[in-house]
C-alpha positions in Angstrom: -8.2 -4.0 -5.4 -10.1 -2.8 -2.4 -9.5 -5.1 0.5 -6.4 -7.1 -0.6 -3.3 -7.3 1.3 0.2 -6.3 0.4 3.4 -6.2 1.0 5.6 -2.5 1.9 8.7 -2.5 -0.2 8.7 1.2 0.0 8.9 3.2 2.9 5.3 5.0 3.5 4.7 8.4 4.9 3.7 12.0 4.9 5.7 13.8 1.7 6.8 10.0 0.9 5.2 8.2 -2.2 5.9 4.9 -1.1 5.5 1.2 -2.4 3.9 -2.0 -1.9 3.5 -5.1 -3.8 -0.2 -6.5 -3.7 -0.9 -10.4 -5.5 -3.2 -9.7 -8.4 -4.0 -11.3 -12.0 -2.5 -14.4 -11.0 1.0 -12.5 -9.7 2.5 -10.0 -8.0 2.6 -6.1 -8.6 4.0 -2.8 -7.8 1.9 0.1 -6.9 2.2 4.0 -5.3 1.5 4.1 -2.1 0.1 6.7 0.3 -1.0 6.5 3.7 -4.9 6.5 4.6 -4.3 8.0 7.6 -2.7 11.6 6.7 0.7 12.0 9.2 1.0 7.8 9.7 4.4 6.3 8.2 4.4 2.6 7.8 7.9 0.6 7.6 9.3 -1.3 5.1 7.7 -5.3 5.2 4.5 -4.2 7.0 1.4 -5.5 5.9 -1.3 -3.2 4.8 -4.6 -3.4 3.4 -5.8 -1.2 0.0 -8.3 1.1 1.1 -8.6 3.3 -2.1 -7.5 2.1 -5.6 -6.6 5.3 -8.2 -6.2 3.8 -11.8 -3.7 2.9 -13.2 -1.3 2.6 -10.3 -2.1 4.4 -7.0 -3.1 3.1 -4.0 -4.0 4.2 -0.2 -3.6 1.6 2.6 -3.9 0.8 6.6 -1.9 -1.1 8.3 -2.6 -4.4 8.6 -4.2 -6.0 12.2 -2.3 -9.3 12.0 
């Protein structure tokens, strides 16, 4: 999970648990997402990178340099 790109479906932000969609196992999935950086909010469509992967569904991304 560490490294791959997804997609924000979900608002991201400070107090905000917030989505993204990441390609994995051949498809797409859902997961929780927080901000790496504490206070950033990241916009709905961004792309972001996982930086931190909490089983079964959590993740903690950056924004994307694209």
């Amino acid at each position: 999970m560490v490294g791959k790109q997804g997609r924000v479906t979900g608002k991201i932000g400070p107090g905000l648990v917030g989505e993204v969609m990441v390609p994995i196992r051949g498809g797409v999935e859902a997961f929780y997402a927080h901000p790496s950086v504490p206070d950033e909010e990241i916009s709905v469509g961004s792309i972001v990178i996982v930086v931190e992967y909490f089983a079964p569904r959590t993740v903690y991304v950056a924004r994307a340099l694209v």
